[in-house]
N, C-alpha and C positions, 0 to 999 in steps of 0.2 A: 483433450481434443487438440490436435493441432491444425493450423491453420497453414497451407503451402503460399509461399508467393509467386503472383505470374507473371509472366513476361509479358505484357498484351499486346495483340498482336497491330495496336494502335503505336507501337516501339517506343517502349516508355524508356526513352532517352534520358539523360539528365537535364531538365531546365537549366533558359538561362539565370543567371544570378541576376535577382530583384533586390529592391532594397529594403522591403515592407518589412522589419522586426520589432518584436518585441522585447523590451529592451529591461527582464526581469531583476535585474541588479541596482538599478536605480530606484526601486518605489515604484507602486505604479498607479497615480492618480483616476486615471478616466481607463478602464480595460477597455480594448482593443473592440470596435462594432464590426461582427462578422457574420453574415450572410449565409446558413445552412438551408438551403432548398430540399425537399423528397428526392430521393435521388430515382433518376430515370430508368424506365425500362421500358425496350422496345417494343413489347409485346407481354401483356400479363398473362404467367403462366404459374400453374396450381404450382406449389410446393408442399412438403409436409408443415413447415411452419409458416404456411397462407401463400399470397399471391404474391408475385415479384413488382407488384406497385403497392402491394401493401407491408411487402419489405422496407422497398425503398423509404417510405414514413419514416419505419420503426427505425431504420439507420440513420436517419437525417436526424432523429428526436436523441438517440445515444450518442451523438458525434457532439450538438447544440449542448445536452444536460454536462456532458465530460470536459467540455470549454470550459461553460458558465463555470464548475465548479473546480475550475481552476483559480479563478479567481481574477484571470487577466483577459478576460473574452466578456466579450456581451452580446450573446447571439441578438439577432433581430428580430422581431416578433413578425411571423410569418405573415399575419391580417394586414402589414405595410408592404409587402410584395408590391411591385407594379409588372411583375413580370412571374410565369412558370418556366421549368427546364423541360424542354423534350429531349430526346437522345443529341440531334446536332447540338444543342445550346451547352453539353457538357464539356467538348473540347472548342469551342468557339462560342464563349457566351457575350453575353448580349450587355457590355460592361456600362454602356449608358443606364441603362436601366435601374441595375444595380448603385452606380453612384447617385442617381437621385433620392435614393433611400438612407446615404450616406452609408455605405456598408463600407470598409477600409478591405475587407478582406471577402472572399468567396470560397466555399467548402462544397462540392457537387461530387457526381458521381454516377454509377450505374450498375443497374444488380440483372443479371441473366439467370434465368434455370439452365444446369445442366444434365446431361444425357443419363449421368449417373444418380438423379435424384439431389446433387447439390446442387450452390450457385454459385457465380463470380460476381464480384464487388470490387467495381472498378473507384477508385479514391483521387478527386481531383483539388486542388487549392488553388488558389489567383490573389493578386494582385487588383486592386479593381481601379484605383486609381493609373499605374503605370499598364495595365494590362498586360501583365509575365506571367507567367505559369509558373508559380513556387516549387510543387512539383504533384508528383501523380504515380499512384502504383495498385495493382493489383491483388485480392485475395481470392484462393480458392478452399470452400470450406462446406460443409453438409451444411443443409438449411438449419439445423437446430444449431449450427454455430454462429448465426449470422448476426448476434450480438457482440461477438469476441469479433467477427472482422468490423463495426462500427468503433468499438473502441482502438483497434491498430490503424482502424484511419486517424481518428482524434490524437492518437499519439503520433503519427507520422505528420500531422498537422501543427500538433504543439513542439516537436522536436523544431519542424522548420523554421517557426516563425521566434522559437526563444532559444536556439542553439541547442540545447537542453535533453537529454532523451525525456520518453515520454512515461507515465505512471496508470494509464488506466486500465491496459489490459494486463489486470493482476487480480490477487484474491486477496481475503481478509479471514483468517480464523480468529472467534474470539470466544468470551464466556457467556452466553446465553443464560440471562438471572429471573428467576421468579417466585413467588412464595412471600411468607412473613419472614422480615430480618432474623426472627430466632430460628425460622426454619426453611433459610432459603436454598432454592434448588437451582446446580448450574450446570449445564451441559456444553461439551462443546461444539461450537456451528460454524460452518464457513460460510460465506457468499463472496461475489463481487464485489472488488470495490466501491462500488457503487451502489450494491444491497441488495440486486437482482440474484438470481438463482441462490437463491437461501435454503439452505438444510443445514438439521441438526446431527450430529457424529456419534454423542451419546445419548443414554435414554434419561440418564437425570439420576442414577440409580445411586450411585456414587459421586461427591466433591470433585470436581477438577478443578483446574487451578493454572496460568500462565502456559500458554500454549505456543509452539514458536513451531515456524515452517522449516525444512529440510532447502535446504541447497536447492535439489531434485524437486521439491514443492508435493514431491506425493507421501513427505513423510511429517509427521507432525510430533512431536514431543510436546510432553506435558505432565504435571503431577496429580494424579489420583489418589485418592482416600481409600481407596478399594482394601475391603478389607481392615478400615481404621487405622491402616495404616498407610503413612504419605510416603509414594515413592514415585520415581521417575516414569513413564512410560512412552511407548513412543507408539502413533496408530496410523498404518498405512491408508490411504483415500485409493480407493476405486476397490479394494477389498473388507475395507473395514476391519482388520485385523489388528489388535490390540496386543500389546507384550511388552510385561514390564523390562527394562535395562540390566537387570538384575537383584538378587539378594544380598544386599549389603547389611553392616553392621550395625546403619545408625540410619534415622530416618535421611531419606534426599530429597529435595524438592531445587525450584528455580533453574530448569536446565535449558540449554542454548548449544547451537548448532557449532560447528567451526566453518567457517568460510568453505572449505572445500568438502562437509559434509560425512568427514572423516571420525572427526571426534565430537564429544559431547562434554560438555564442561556444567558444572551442578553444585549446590550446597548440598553437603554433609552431616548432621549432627552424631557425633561420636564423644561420648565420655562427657557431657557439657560443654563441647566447644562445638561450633561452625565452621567447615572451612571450605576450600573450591577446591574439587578435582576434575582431572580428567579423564575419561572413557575412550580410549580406541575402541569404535563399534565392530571393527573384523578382528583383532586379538583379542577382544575384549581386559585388555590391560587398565589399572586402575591407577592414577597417578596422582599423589595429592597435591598442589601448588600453593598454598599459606597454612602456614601453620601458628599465628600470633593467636591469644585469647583474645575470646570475643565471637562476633558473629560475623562474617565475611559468607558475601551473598549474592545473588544480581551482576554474575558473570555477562558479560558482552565482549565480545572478539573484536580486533580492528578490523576493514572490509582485508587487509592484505594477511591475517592469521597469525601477525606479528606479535599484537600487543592487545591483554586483555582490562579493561576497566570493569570494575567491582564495587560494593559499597561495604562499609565495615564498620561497627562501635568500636575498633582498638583503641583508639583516643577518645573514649569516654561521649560522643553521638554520633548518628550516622554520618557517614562523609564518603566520598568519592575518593577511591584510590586505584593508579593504575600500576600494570605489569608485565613485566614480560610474558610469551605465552610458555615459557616453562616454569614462570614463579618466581623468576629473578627479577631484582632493581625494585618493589615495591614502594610507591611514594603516593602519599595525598596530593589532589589536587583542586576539591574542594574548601574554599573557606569561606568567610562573612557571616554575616548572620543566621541564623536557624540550621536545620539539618537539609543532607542532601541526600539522596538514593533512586532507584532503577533506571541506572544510567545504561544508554544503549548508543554505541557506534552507531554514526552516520554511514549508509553505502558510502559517500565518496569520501570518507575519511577524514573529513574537515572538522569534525563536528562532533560533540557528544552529548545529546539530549538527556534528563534526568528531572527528576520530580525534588520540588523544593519547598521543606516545612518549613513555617514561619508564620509566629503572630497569628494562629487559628486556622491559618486556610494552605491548601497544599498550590501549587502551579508548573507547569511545564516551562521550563528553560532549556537556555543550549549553552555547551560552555566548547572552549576549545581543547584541545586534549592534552595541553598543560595548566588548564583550570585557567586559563584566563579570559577574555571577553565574553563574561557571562551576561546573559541579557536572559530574562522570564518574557514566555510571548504569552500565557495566557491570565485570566483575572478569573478566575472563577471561587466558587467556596473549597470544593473539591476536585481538583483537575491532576491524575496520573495515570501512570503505566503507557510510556510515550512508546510509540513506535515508527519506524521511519519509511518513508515513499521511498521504492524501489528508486527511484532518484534524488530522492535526498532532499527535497523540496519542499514536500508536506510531511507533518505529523500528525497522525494520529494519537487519540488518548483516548479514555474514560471519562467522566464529571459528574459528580453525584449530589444530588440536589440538598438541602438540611431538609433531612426525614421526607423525602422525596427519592425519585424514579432515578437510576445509573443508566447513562446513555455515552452512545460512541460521538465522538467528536473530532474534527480535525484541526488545524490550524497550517497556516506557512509560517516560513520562515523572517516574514516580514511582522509576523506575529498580530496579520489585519484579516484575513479572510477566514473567518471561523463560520465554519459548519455545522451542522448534525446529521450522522448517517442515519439512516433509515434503518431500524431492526423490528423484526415481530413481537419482541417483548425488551425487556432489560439488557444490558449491555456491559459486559468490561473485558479489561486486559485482552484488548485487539493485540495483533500479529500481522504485519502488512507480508506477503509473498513478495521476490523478485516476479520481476515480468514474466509472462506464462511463454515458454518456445512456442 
């Protein structure tokens, strides 16, 4: 579904520049107190997905939960209002009122029905101390979308005030777990990142295993047991259409996207060795990139398709090795203590998340892409399968309890705001989507 943006005819200009930021590279002690009111509407009128005041709620409540769970917001609890928005109060509000509640910041707005059975959702931000207008913009979307425009306001909200683009309006494919350990059953499921519009992709019938999003976000890759035997496959969203990569010599599993969506890159097992190759999806050309003994696995692309990192037992335990993406310059960059693996590029490049064994318990860290300034942000028994926010800010993972329940989880980069997402059962090896167009 996509989502148009409007001009409004209220001439949504550029604001002046304010000073009110958040300032996410320092630490961030006390998150930001900001002010999400119901947003307005002129006149309530039926939609397919209810009234246009009882929109406005549900967008005020997805704008406040996508803050909070940022980790650098702390909406206000509504029950402290000393004031409502009517339609004037959203481009001229009422900023006394607001500051006695100590709000720092003001998030409002406006939802209309339109002719065609959609609506528009007007997105406003403030300044509440200096009263500027941060800024303001429009969406035009059917009512059944009117989730995806609260989250592109939240992100137009969290871009302004932390420079930063924003991560909420995206998707999460991941492994959907249930059953006894000896005979458990995992399907794969997407939702929100947030957990709302949840469905499952397969029926359970067969193992899947490490699911990764397309470029294009309509194509998903992943390895099936189908047929007891593990191979690559890739399953289109909105047809449901399932088709292995092909038939190859040795089993393949762990495969990943290329940045421009062009190629697919995969473990191999041929002859007793592992290695990574690459799949052109339109010549379907097969290209092998290591060839050392051992097992070489857990390909990840730079975001620029440059340079691929991998992890490998060639030097006798797992370890973090990078390369070029035709297989030239091969180097570790892994060291220290314990073993390292399922390392995954950062979108912005900076950065390469990976899961670190040591002394009983597994954890998410980040290292730079010549293996240095390694730091672990999380402490758990079992914490892997990292994968990274469309902007590079949070990570998601798995964590599995001792002889307990596998659940999704996030964390930042400050390695302090850990979460737990919501799923209808068991959870692992998430897949975060870029931002949806």
């Amino acid at each position: 579904m996509r989502i148009s943006l409007l001009a409004l005819a209220l001439a949504l200009s550029a604001p002046a520049a304010a000073q009110l930021r958040v300032d996410i590279n320092s630490g961030i002690s006390q998150p930001l107190p900001i002010a999400v009111p119901a947003f307005a509407t002129a006149a309530a009128a039926p939609t397919e997905a209810g009234s246009t005041a009882e929109l406005g709620s549900r967008i005020a409540d997805v704008i406040a939960n996508d803050l909070k769970s940022s980790g650098l917001f702390r909406p206000i609890d509504r029950a402290a209002y000393t004031t409502t928005v009517a339609m004037p109060d959203v481009t001229r509000p009422q900023f006394a009122s607001w500051r006695t509640i100590a709000a720092q910041a003001l998030v409002t707005g406006t939802v209309a029905a339109n002719a065609d059975g959609g609506i528009t959702v007007g997105c406003y931000a403030y300044d509440v101390f200096s009263g500027d207008e941060l800024t303001r913009q429009g969406f035009v979307t059917t009512a059944a979308g009117w989730r995806r425009a609260a989250h592109k306001c939240a992100d137009l909200v969290y871009s302004r005030l932390t420079g930063e683009s924003g991560y909420f309006d995206s998707r999460v494919v991941y492994i959907s777990e249930t059953g006894p350990r000896s005979r458990r059953i995992k399907r794969l499921a997407v939702m929100d990142q947030d957990g709302a519009g949840h469905r499952f992709l397969t029926s359970g019938q067969n193992l899947v295993l490490t699911p990764r999003f397309a470029p294009n976000q309509q194509t998903i890759t992943y390895m099936s047991y189908e047929g007891n035997r593990p191979k690559v496959w890739l399953y289109t969203l909105g047809t449901g259409r399932q088709q292995a990569i092909g038939e190859f010599q040795g089993m393949s599993f762990a495969p990943r996207f290329s940045p421009d969506g062009s190629n697919l890159i995969f473990s191999m097992a041929v002859g007793g060795n592992t290695d990574i190759y690459r799949l052109n999806l339109s010549s379907r050309q097969l290209t092998r990139l290591t060839t050392q003994a051992g097992i070489d696995t857990s390909p990840s692309y730079s975001p620029d398709g440059s340079r691929i990192v991998f992890e490998s037992d060639r030097g006798g335990t797992q370890q973090l090795y990078v390369m070029g993406a035709d297989g030239a310059g091969q180097q570790r960059i892994s060291f220290g203590d314990g073993r390292a693996a399922s390392p995954v590029w950062s979108p912005r490049g900076d950065l390469i998340a990976f899961t670190r064994f040591g002394a009983g318990r597994f954890n998410v860290g980040v290292m730079r892409p010549d293996g240095s300034g390694e730091r672990l942000l999380t402490n758990g028994y079992q914490d892997e399968g990292a994968t990274w926010s469309p902007n590079g800010r949070v990570i998601m993972f798995f964590r599995s309890a001792r002889g307990g329940p596998v659940k999704l989880w996030s964390v930042d980069l400050s390695g302090q705001n850990e979460r737990r997402l919501p799923t209808p059962l068991d959870g692992s090896d998430p897949a975060w989507s870029p931002l949806l167009p």
